[in-house]
C-alpha positions in Angstrom: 16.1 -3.5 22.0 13.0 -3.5 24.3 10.3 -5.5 23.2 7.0 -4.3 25.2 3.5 -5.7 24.6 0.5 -2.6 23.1 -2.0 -4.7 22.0 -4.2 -2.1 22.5 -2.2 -0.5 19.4 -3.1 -3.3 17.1 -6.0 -1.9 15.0 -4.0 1.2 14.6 -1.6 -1.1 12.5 -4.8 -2.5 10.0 -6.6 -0.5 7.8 -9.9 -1.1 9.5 -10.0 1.9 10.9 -9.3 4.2 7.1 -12.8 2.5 6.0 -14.8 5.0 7.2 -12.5 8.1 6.7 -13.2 10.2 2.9 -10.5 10.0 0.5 -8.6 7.1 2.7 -11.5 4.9 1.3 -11.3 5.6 -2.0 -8.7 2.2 -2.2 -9.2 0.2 0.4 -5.6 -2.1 1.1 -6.0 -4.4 3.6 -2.6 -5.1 4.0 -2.4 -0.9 4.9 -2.1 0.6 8.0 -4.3 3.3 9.9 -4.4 7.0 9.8 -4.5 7.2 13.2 -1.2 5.6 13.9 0.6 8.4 11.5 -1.4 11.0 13.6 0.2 9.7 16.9 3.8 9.1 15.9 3.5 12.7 14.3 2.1 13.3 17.5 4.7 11.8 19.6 7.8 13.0 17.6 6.7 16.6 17.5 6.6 16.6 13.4 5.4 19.6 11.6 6.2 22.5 9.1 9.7 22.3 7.7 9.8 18.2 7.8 9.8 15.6 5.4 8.7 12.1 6.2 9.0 9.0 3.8 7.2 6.0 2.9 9.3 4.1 0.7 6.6 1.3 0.6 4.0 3.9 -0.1 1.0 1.2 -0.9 -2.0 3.3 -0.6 -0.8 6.1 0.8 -2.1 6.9 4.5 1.8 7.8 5.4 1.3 10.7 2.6 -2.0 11.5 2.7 -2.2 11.8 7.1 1.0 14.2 6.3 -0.9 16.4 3.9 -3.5 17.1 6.9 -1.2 17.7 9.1 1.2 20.2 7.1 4.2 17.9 7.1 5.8 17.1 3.8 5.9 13.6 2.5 7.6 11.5 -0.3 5.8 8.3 -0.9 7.8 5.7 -3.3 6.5 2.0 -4.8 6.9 -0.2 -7.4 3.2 -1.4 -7.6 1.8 0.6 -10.6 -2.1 0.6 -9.3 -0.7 1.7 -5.5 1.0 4.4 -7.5 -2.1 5.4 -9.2 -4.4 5.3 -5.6 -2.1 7.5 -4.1 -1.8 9.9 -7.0 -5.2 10.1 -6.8 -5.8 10.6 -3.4 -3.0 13.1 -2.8 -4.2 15.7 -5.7 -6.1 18.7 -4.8 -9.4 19.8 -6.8 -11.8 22.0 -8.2 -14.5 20.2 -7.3 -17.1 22.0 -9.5 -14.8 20.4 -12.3 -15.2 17.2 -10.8 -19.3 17.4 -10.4 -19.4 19.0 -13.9 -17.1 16.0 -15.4 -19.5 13.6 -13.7 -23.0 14.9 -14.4 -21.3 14.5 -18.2 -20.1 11.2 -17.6 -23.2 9.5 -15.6 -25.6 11.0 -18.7 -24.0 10.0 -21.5 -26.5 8.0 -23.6 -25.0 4.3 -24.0 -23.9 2.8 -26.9 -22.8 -1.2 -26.8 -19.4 -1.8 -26.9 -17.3 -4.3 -28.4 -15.8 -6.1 -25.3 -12.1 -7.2 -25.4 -11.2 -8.6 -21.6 -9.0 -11.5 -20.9 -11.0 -14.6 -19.6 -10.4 -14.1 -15.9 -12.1 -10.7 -16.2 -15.4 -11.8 -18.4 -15.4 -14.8 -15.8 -16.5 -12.2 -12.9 -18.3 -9.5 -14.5 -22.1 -10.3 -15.7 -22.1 -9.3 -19.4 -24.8 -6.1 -19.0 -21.8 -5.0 -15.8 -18.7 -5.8 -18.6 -20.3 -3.5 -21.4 -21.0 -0.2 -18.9 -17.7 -1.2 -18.0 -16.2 -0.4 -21.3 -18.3 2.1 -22.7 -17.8 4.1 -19.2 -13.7 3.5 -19.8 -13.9 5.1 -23.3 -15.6 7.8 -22.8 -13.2 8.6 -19.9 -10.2 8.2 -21.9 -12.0 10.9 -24.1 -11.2 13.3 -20.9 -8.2 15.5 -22.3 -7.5 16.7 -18.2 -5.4 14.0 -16.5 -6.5 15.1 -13.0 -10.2 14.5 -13.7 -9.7 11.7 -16.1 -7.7 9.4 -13.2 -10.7 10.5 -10.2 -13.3 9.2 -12.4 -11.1 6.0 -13.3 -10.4 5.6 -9.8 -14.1 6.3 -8.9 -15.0 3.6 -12.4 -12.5 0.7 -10.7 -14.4 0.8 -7.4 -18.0 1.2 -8.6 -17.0 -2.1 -11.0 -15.6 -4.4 -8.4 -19.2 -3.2 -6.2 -20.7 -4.8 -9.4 -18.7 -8.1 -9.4 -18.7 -11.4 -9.2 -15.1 -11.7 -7.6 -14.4 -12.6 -4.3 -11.3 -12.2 -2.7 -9.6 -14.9 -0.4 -5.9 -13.7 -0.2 -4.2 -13.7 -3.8 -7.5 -16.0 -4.7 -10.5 -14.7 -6.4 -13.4 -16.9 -6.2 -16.5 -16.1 -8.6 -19.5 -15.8 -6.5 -22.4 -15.4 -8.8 -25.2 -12.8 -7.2 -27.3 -10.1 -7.6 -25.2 -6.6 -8.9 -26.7 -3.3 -9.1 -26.5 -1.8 -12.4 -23.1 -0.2 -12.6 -24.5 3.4 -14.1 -26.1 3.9 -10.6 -23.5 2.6 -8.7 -20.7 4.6 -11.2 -22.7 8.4 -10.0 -23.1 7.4 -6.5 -19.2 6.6 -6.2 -18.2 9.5 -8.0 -20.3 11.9 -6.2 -19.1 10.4 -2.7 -15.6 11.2 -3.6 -16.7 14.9 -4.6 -18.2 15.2 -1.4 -15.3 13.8 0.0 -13.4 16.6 -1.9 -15.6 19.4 -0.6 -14.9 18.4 3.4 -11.9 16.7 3.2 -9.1 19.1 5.4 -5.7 19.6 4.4 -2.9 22.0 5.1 -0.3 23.4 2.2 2.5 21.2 2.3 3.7 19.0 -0.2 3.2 15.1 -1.2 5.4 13.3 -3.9 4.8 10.3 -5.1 7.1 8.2 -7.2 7.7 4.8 -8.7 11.1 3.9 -7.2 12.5 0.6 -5.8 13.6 0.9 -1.9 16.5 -0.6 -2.4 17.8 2.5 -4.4 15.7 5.6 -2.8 16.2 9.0 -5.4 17.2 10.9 -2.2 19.7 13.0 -1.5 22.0 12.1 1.8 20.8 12.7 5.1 17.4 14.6 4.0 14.5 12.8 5.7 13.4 13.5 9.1 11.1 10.7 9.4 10.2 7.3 8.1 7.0 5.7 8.6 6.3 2.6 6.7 5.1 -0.5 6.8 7.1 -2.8 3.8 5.8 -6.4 2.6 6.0 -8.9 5.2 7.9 -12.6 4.3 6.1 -15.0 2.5 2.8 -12.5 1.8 2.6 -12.0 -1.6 -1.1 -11.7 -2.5 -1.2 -7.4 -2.9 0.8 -8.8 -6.0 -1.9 -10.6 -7.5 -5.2 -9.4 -5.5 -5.3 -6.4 -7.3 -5.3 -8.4 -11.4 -9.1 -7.5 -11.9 -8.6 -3.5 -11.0 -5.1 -3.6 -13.3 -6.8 -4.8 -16.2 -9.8 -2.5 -15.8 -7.2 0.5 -15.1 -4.9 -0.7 -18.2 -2.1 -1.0 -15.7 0.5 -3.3 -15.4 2.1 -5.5 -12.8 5.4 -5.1 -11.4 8.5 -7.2 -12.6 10.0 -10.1 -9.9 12.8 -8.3 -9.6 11.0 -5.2 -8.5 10.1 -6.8 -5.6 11.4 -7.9 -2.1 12.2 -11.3 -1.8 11.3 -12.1 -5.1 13.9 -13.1 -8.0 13.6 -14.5 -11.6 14.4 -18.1 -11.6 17.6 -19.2 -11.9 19.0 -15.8 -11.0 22.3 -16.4 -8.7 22.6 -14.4 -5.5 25.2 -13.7 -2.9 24.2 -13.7 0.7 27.3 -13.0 2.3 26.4 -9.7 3.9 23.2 -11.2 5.9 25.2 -14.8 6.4 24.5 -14.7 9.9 20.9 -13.9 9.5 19.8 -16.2 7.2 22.0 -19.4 7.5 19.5 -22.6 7.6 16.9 -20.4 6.1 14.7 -21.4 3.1 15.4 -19.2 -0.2 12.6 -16.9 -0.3 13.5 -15.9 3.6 17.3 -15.2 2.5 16.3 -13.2 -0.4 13.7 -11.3 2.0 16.5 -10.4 4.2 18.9 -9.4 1.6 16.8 -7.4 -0.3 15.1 -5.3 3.4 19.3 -5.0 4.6 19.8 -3.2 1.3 16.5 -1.0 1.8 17.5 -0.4 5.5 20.9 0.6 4.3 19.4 3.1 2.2 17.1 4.5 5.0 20.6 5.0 7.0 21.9 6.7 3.8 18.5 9.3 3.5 18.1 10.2 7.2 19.5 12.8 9.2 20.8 12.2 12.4 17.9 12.3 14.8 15.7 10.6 12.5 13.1 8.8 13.3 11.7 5.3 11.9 8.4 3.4 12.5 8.1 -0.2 10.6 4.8 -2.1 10.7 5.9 -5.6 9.8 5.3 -9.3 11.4 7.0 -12.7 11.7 5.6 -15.3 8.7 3.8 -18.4 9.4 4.8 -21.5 7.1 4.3 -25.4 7.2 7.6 -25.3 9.3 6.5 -22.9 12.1 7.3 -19.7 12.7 10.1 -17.4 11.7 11.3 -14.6 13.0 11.2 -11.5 11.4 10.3 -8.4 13.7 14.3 -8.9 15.7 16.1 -9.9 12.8 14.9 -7.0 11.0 15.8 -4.7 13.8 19.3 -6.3 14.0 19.9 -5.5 10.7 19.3 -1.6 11.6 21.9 -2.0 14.3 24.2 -3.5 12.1 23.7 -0.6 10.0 24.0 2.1 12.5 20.7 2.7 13.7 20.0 2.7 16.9 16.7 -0.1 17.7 14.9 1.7 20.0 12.2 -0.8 20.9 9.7 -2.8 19.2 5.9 -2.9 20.4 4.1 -6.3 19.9 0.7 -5.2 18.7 -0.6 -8.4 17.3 -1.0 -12.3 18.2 -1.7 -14.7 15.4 -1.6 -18.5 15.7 0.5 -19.9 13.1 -1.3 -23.0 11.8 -0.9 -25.7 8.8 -3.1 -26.4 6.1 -5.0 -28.8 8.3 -5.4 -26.0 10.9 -3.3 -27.0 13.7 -1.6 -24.7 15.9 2.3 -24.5 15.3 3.4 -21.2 17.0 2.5 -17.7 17.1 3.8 -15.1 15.1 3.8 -11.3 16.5 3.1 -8.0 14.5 5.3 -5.3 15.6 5.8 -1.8 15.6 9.5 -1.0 15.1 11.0 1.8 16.6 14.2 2.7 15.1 16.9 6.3 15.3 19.7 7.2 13.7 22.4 7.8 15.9 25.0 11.1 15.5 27.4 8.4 14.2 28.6 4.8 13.4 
């Protein structure tokens, strides 16, 4: 495999650049990637009408959603029920005079205090006033009989809530940062009327977006379908999207994925055999075998999905931990060869000091962009 520096590629890989874009917005996941990096491998493969691209770690949707405007077909898959929900939302097409009629009713309802049930972490970063629009803004959405319009406002409810919060998030922490909040019923219509806006000028082309709840290691996908796999799956030891997200869950009614839905992640005291990544993960700690174990399964299933051809692009990065650094960006595209992909080359698009708790420097980890094919054959 050749491994060739593109720094210059490296906000492509971050969300940064969706923050300003309608509908990409509407969930901001900073563990996403860019638009922009879907438009150039689309681009640069020569995707279009008649081709299916998959994100089987569909997170917040950019894979699906930059598809939709450019008239490929998608399939987006996760386990995560509120990435699930984002996508859905973002993916659906419209009538926005529903929408504006469904929020002139919503913003002027005349408000009746609630009875507040929330579990302590979620009183602990809403001011009271901000908890009580809160539920009185959820009921009368749930009141909604049209699922389309009931999730966009629910959607639109989440973000205008977190605007009015307290919470302050520092990886999988959230702090409580007590401070001035706008009253939520004027920050509730501006959101909602944004995203109808957003509606109105937002450009997309008829092809069609699935999404599905469905574990990567097991893709519901018929052999050799997929032309094209662009992805970015969790990196080792960076677990906070699982538990970043509690606040929005609870507002949402959502639950949390099981450890065993994830990768890397087991219930204690489950026994596992490591035999078919041995040579990948001998001296490694347990959470780095099961990682490996668990992306060898979903890579085995990407072989299974895609036609011969196919292309793959996988954002991922090495991890940082007390020890050092460990690899992950080679191992990873090992594990395609092993598999039968051909590992085309990898482009290191970020640098990141690897530090320990007391801040000193102890390596660098890169953030790549893999570049894998399927070959004609084994």
């Amino acid at each position: 495999m050749k491994i060739v520096e593109k720094l210059r590629l490296g906000r492509l890989a971050t969300f940064l650049l969706n923050k300003r874009l309608p509908v990409y917005n509407w969930f901001q996941f900073k563990e996403g990637f860019s638009r922009d990096l879907v438009f150039l491998l689309a681009e640069t493969w020569r995707l279009g009408e008649g081709d299916l691209a998959l994100d089987p770690f569909v997170g917040c949707g950019t894979t699906s959603l930059a598809c939709k405007q450019l008239g490929i077909d998608s399939i987006g898959y996760d386990v995560h029920p509120i990435m699930l929900f984002a996508s859905r939302v973002k993916l659906r097409e419209y009538n926005v005079e529903e929408l504006r009629a469904a929020v002139r009713g919503l913003v002027k309802s005349k408000f009746e205090r609630p009875e507040v049930e929330a579990p302590g972490f979620v009183t602990r970063v809403f001011p009271k006033p901000v908890l009580e629009d809160i539920t009185f803004f959820k009921r009368k959405i749930l009141d909604i009989e049209d699922e389309e319009v009931r999730e966009f406002l629910f959607l639109g409810l989440m973000n205008a809530a977190m605007r009015c919060s307290w919470a302050h998030k520092d990886g999988a922490a959230i702090r409580v940062v007590k401070k001035p909040t706008p009253p939520l019923r004027k920050a509730l219509r501006r959101q909602l009327l944004r995203m109808c806006n957003d509606v109105e000028r937002f450009e997309r082309k008829g092809s069609k977006a699935t999404i599905e709840r469905c574990d990567a290691r097991k893709l519901k996908l018929e052999d050799e379908s997929v032309d094209a796999v662009i992805t970015s799956p969790p990196y080792l030891g960076k677990l906070e999207y699982t538990h970043a997200y509690r606040i929005e869950q609870q507002l949402l009614d959502l639950g949390a994925p099981t450890p065993q839905q994830l990768i890397g992640v087991r219930e204690e005291g489950t026994l596992e055999d490591f035999s078919e990544v041995e040579e990948f993960v001998e001296g490694k700690p347990l959470d780095a075998k099961l990682y490996f174990k668990d992306m060898f399964a979903a890579i085995r299933e990407l072989y299974r999905v895609c036609k011969p051809g196919a292309r793959i692009a996988l954002v991922t990065s090495d991890a940082c931990s007390p020890e050092g650094v460990a690899e992950v960006c080679v191992p990873l595209s090992e594990l395609a060869e092993k598999t039968g992909f051909k590992a085309k080359r990898m482009l290191v698009v970020n640098r990141r000091f690897c530090t320990t708790p007391a801040r000193k420097k102890i390596g660098v980890t890169q953030e790549g962009l893999l570049l894998w094919e399927k070959r004609a054959s084994k």
